[in-house]
DRENDO-1510 file (C-alpha; in Angstrom, 1 decimal, always signed):
<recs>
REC; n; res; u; v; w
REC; 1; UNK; +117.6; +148.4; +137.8 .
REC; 2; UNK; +116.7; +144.7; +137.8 .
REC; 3; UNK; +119.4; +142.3; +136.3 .
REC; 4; UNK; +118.6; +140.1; +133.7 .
REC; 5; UNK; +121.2; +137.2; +132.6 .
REC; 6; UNK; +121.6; +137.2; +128.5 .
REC; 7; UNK; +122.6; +133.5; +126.5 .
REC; 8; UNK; +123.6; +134.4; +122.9 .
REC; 9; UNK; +122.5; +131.3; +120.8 .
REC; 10; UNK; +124.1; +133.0; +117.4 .
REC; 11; UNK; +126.7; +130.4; +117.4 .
REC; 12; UNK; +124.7; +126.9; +118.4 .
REC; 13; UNK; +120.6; +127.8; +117.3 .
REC; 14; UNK; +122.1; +129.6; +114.2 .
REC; 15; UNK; +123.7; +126.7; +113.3 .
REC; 16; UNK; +120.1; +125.4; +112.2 .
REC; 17; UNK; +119.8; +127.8; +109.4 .
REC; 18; UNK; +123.0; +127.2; +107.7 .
REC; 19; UNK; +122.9; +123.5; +108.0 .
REC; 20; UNK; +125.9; +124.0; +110.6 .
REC; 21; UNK; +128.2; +125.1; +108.3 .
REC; 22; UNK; +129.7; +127.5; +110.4 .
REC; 23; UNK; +133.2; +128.3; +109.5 .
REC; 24; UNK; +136.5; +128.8; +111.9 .
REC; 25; UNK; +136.3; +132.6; +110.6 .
REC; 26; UNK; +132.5; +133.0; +111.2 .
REC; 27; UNK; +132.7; +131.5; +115.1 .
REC; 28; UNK; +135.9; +133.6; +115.4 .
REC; 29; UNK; +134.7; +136.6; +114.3 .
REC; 30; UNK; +131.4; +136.7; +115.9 .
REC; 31; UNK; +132.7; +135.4; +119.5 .
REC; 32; UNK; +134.8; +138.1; +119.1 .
REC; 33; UNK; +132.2; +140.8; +118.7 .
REC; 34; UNK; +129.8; +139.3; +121.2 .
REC; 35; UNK; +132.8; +139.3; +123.7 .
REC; 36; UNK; +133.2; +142.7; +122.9 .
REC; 37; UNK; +129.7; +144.0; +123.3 .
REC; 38; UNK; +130.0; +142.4; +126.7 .
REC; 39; UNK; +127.5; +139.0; +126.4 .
REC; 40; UNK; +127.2; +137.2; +129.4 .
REC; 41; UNK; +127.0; +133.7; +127.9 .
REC; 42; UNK; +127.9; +132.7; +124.2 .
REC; 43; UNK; +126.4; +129.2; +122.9 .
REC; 44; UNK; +129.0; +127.4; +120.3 .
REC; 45; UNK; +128.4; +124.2; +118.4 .
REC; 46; UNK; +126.0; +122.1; +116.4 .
REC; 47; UNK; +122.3; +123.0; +116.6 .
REC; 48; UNK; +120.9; +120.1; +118.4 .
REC; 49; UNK; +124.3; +120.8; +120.9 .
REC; 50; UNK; +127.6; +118.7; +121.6 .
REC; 51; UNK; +127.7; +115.4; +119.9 .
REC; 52; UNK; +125.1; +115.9; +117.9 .
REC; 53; UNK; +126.9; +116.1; +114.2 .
REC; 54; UNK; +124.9; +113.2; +112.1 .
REC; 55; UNK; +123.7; +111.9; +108.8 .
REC; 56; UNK; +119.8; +112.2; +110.6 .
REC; 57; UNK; +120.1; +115.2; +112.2 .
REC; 58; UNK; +123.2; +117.4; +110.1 .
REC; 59; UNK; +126.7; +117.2; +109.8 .
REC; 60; UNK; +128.7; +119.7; +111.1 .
REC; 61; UNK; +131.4; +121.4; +109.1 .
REC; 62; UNK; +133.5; +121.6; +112.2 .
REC; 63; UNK; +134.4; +119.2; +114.5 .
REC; 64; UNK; +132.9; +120.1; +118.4 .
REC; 65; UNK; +136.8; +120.6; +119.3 .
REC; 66; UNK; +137.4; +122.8; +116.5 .
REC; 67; UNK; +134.5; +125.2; +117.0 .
REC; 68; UNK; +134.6; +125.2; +120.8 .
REC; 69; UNK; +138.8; +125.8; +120.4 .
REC; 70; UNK; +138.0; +128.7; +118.5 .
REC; 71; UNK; +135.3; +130.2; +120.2 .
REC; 72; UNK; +137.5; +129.9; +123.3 .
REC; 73; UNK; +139.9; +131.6; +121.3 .
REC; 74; UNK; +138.2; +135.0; +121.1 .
REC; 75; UNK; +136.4; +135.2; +124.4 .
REC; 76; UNK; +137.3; +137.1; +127.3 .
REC; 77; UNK; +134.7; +138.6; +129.1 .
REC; 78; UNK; +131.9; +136.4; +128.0 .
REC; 79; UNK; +131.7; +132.6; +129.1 .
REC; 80; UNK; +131.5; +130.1; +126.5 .
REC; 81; UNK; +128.5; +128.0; +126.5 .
REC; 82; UNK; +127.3; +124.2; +125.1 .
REC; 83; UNK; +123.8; +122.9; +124.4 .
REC; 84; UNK; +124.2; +119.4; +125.4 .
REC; 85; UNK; +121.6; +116.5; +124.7 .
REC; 86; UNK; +122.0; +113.3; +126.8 .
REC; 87; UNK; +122.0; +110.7; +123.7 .
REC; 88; UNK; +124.0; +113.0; +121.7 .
REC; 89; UNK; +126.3; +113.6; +124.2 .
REC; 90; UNK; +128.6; +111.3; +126.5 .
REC; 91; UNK; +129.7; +112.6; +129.2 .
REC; 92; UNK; +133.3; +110.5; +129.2 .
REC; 93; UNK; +133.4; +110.8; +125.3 .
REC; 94; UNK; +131.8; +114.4; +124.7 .
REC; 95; UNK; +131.2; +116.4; +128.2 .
REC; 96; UNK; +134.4; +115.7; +129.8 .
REC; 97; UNK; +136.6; +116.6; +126.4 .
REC; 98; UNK; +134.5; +120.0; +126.5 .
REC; 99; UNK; +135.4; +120.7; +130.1 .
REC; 100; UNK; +139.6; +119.8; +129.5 .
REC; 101; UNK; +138.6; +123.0; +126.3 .
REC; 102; UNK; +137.2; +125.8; +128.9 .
REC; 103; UNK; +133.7; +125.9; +128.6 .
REC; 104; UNK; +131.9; +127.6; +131.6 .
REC; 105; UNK; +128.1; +126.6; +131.0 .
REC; 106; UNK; +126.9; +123.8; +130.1 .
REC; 107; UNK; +123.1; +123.8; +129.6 .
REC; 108; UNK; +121.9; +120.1; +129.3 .
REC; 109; UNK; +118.4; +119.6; +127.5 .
REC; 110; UNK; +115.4; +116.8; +127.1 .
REC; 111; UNK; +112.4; +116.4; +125.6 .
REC; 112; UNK; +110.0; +118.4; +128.1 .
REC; 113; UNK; +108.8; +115.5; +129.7 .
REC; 114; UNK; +112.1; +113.2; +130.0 .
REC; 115; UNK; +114.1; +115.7; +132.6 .
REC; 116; UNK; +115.3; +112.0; +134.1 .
REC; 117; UNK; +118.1; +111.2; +131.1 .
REC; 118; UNK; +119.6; +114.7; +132.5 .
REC; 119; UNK; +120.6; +113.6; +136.0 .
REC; 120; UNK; +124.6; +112.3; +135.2 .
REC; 121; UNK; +125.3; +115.2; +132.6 .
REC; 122; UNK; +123.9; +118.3; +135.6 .
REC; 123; UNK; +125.9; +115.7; +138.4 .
REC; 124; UNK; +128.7; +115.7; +136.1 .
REC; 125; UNK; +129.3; +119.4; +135.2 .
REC; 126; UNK; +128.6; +120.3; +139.0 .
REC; 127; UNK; +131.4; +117.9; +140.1 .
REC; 128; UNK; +134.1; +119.4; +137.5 .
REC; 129; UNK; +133.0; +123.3; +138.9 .
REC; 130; UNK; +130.8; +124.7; +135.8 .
REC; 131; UNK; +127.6; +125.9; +135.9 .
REC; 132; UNK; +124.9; +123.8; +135.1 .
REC; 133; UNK; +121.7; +124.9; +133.6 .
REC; 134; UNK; +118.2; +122.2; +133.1 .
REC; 135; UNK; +116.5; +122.9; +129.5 .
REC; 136; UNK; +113.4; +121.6; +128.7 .
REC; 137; UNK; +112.8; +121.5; +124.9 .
REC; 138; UNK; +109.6; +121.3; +122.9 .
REC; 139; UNK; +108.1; +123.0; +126.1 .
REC; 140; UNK; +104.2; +123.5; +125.0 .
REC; 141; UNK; +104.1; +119.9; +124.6 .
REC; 142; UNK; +103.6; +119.7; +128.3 .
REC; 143; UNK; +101.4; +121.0; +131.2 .
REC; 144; UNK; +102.9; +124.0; +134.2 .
REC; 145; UNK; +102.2; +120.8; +136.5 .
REC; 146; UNK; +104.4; +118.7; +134.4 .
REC; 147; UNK; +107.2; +121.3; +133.3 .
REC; 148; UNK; +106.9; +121.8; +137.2 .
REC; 149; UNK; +107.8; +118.2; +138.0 .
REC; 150; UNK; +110.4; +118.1; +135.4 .
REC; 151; UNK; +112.1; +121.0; +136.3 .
REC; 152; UNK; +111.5; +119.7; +140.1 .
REC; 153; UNK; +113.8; +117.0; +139.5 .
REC; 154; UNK; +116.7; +118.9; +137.3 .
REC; 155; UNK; +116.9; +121.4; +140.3 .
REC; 156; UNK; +117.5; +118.1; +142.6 .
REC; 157; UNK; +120.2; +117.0; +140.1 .
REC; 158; UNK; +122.1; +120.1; +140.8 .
REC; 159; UNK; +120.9; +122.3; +137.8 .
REC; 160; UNK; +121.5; +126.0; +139.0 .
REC; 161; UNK; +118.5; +127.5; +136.5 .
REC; 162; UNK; +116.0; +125.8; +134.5 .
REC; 163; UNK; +115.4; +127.0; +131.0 .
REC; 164; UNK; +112.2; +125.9; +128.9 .
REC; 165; UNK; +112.1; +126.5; +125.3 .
REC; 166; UNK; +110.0; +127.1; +123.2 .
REC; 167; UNK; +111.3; +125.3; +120.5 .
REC; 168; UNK; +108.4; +125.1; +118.1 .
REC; 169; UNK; +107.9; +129.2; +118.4 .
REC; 170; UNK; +103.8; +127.7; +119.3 .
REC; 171; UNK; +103.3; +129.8; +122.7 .
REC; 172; UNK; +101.1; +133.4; +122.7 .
REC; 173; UNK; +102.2; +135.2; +125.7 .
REC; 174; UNK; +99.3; +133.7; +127.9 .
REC; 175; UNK; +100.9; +130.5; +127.6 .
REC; 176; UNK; +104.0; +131.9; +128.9 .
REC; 177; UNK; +102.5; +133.8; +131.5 .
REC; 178; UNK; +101.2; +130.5; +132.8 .
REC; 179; UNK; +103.8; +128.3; +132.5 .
REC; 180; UNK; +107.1; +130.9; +133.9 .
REC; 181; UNK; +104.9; +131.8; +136.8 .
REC; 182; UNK; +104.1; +128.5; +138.1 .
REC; 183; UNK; +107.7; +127.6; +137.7 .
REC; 184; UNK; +109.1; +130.8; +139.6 .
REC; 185; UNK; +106.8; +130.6; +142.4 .
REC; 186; UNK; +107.6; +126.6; +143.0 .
REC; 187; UNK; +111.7; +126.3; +142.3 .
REC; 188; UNK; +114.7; +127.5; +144.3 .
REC; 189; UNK; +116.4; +128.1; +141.2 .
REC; 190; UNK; +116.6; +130.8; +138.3 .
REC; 191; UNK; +113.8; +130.5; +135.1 .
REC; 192; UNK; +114.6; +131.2; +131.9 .
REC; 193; UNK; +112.8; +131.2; +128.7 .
REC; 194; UNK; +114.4; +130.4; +125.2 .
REC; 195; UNK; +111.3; +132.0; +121.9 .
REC; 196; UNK; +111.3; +131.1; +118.4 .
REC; 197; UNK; +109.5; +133.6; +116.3 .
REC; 198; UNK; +107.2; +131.6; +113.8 .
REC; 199; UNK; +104.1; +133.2; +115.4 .
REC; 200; UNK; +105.8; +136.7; +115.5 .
REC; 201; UNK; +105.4; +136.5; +119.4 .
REC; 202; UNK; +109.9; +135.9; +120.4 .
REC; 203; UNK; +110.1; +139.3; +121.8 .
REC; 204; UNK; +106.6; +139.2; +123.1 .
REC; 205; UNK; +107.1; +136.0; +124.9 .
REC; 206; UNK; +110.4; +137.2; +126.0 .
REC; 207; UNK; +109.4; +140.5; +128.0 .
REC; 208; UNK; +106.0; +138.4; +129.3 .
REC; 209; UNK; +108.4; +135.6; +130.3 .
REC; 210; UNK; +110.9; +138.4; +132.8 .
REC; 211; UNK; +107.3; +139.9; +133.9 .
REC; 212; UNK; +106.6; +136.7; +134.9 .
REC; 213; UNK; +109.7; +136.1; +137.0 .
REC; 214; UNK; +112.2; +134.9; +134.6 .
REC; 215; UNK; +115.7; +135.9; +135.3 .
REC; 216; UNK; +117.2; +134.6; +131.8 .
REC; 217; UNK; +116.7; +135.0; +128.3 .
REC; 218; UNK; +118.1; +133.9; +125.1 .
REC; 219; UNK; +118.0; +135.1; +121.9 .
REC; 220; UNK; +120.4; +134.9; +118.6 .
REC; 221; UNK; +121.8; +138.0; +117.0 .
REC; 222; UNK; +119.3; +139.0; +113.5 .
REC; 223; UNK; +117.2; +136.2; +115.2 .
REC; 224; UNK; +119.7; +133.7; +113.7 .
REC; 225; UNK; +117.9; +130.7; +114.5 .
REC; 226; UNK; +115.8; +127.5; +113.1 .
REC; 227; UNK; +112.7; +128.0; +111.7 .
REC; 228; UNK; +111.5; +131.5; +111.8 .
REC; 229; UNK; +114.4; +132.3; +114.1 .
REC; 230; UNK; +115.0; +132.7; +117.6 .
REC; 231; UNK; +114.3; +136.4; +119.8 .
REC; 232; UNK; +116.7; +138.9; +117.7 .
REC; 233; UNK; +119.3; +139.4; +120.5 .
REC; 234; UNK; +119.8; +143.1; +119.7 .
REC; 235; UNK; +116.2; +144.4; +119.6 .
REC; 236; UNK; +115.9; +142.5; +123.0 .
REC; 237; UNK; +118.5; +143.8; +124.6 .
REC; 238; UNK; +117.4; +147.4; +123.6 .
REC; 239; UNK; +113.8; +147.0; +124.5 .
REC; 240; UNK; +114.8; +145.8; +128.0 .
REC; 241; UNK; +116.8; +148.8; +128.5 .
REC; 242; UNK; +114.2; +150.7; +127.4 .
REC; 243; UNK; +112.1; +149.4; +130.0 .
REC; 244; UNK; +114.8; +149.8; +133.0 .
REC; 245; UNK; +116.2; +146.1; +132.6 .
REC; 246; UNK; +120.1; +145.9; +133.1 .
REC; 247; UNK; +121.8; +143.1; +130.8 .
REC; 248; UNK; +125.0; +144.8; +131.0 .
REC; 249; UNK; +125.5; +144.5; +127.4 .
REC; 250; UNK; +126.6; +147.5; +124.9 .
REC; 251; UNK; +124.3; +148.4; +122.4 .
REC; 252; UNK; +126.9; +149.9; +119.4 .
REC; 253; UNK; +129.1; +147.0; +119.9 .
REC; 254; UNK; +125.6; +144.6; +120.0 .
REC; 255; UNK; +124.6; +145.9; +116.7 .
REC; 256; UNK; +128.1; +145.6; +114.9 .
REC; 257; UNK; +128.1; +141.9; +115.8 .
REC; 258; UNK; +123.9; +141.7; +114.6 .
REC; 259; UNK; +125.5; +143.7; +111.5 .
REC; 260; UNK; +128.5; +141.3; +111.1 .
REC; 261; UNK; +126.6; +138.3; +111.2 .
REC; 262; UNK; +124.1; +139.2; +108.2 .
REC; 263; UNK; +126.4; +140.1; +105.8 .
REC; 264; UNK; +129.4; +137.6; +106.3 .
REC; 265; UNK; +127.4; +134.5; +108.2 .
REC; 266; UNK; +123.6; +134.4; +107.1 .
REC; 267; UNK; +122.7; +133.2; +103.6 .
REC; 268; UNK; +119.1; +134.4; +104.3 .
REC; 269; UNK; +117.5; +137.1; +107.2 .
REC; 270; UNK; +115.3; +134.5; +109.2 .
REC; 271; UNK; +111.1; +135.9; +108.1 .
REC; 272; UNK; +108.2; +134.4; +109.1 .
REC; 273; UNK; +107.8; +132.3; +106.1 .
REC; 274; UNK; +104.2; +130.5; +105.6 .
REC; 275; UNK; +105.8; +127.2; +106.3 .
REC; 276; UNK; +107.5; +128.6; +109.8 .
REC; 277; UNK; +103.7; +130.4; +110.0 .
REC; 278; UNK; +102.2; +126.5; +110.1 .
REC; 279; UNK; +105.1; +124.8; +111.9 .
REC; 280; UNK; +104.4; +127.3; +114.9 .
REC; 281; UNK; +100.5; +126.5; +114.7 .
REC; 282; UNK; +101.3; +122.9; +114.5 .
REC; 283; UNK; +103.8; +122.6; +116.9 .
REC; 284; UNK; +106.8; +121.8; +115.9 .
REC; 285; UNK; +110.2; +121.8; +116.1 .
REC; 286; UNK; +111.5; +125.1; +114.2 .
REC; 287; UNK; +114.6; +123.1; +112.6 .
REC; 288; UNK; +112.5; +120.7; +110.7 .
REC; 289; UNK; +111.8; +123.4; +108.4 .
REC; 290; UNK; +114.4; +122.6; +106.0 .
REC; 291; UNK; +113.9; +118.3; +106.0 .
REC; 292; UNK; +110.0; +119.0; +105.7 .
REC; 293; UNK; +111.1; +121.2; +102.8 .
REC; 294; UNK; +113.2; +118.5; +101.3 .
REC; 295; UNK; +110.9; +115.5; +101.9 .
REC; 296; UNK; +107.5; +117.6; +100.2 .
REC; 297; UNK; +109.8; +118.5; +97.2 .
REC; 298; UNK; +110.8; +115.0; +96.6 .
REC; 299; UNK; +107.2; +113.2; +97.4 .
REC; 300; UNK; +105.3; +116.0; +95.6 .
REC; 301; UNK; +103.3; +116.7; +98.3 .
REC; 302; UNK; +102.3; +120.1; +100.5 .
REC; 303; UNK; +104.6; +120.5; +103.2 .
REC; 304; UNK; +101.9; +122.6; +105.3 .
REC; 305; UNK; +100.1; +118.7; +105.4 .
REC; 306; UNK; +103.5; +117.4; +106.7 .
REC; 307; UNK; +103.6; +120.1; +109.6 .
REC; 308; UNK; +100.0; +119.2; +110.5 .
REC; 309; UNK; +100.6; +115.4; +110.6 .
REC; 310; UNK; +104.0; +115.9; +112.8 .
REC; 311; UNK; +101.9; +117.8; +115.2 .
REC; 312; UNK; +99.6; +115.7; +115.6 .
REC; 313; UNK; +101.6; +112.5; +116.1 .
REC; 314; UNK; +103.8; +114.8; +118.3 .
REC; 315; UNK; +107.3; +114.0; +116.3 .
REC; 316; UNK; +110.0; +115.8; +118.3 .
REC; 317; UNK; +113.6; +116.1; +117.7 .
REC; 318; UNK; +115.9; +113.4; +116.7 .
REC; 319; UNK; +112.9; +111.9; +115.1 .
REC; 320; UNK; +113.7; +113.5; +111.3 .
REC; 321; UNK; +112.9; +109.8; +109.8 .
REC; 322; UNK; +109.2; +110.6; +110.6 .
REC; 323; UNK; +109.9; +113.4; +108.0 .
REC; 324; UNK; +109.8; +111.5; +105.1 .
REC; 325; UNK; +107.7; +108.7; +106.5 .
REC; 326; UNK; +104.8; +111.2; +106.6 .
REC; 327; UNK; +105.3; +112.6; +103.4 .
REC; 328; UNK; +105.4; +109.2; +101.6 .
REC; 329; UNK; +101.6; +108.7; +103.3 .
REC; 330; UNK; +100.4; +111.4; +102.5 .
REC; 331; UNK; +101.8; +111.1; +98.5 .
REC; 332; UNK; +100.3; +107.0; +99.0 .
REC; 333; UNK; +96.6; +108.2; +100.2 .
REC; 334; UNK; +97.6; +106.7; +103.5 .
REC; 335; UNK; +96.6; +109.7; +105.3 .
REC; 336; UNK; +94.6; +112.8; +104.4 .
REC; 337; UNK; +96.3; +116.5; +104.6 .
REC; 338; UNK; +94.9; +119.1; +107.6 .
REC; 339; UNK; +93.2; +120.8; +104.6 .
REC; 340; UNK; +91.7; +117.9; +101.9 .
REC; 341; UNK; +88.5; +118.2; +100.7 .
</recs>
């Protein structure tokens, strides 16, 4: 059976969807399932990673010392994971604190195209002994040959895999065929893939992304995730089984911690909603959802036309002012929604 490495984003991608208000309780609880069920990586913290807790982007119930302390808390077996942003994230002020705590992997993410901001966060973690992954967000923003480059220079950094994400849930499998092939056949380290489901494709994209030489996948537990959620950990995990895949993870104790974390953390089972629906067609990123929601309500205007005009001036992350900047054009005439007559 062919091994395949598993990263649980319940606790950091979930975060999105509950305006990272997770609880002490809710990370205990659920770190303590997934370390039964035998995860081999659980993601903790603030949705947009370490650091990241903001008046723009969401603040955080918990500090980043009080969820990673308790995640470290109630895991064993499974190593405890960060999503860390270079801008969000220090490494003297953030990194280094979450090293001193016990975190094992530390997956360090930039826009697809901007792998250089990266270099002293990989060097970093490699120097204090924990594994370093490179993740390149809002990946179908950028050519194979570009994510190729990118991914080129994370490996030279010291990253031990390279991740890209599909953070807008835009890719069909094609795309991913593309893309994780390329990558496989022109790095020296491990590819991984990260799906959103706003299409409907996050399992899809998942089993094309391992047939195309991927050797890690996320996924979130009920999906748990931004936008339309992420790949729903448990019916992954099955499927690959199914299909002769070994993630060394048990399936009853997998689907009490997917059952644990819709009736004590979700406020909502993630569906593709029709604004996830245009957000995936548009392009972008899945945790804009509930500021584009926001920003129409307030403006009066269709929040479809605010997906359509992100997308098209390519707003990524860490860009929510663009938000309500769109959405006052559109309510002033200044420009025209995807769909005016």
């Amino acid at each position: 059976m062919k091994n395949v490495i598993i990263s649980d984003a319940t606790l950091r991608d979930g975060s999105h969807a509950i305006a990272h208000q997770l609880t002490k309780e809710n990370i205990a609880e659920y770190a303590k399932a997934a370390d039964k069920a035998g995860i081999p990586i659980v993601e903790v913290g603030h949705g947009n990673g370490l650091g990241a807790s903001s008046v723009q982007v969401g603040l955080s119930l918990l500090s980043d010392v009080e969820m990673l302390e308790t995640a470290r808390e109630n895991l064993t077996r499974s190593k405890l994971g960060i999503h860390v942003i270079p801008g969000f994230a220090t490494v003297r002020k953030d990194l280094e604190v979450a090293f001193k705590l016990g975190v094992d992997v530390v997956r360090v993410a930039s826009h697809c195209t901007e792998a250089d901001v990266t270099e002293r966060h990989i060097s970093a973690t490699r120097e204090h002994g924990k594994e370093a992954y490179g993740v390149l967000m809002m990946s179908h923003m950028a050519s194979k040959e570009v994510l190729l480059d990118e991914g080129l220079k994370m490996q030279s950094y010291g990253a031990e895999a390279l991740i890209i994400m599909d953070s807008a849930g835009a890719y069909l499998p094609d795309d991913v065929e593309d893309r994780i092939s390329h990558l496989v056949a022109n790095l020296n380290i491990p590819v991984g893939f990260h799906a959103h489901n706003n299409l409907g494709m996050g399992i899809a994209n998942s089993l094309t992304a391992l047939k195309a030489g991927a050797q890690l996948l996320d996924g979130a537990a009920r999906g748990f995730g931004a936008g339309a959620g992420n790949a729903q950990l448990e019916v992954l995990v099955a499927v690959l089984e199914k299909m002769g895949y070994h993630t060394g993870i048990e399936l009853y104790p997998l689907l009490d911690a997917a059952d644990l974390v819709e009736k004590k953390i979700m406020k909502v089972v993630p569906s593709i909603s029709s604004s996830s629906l245009v957000s995936g067609l548009a392009g972008v990123f899945s945790a804009f959802s509930k500021h584009v929601a926001a920003a129409a309500k307030e403006y009066g205007v269709d929040p479809r036309d605010i997906f359509f005009e992100l997308g098209r001036r390519r707003v990524v992350g860490g860009q929510e002012d663009k938000i309500v900047e769109v959405a006052m054009e559109l309510r002033d005439g200044k420009v025209r929604g995807a769909h005016a007559e």
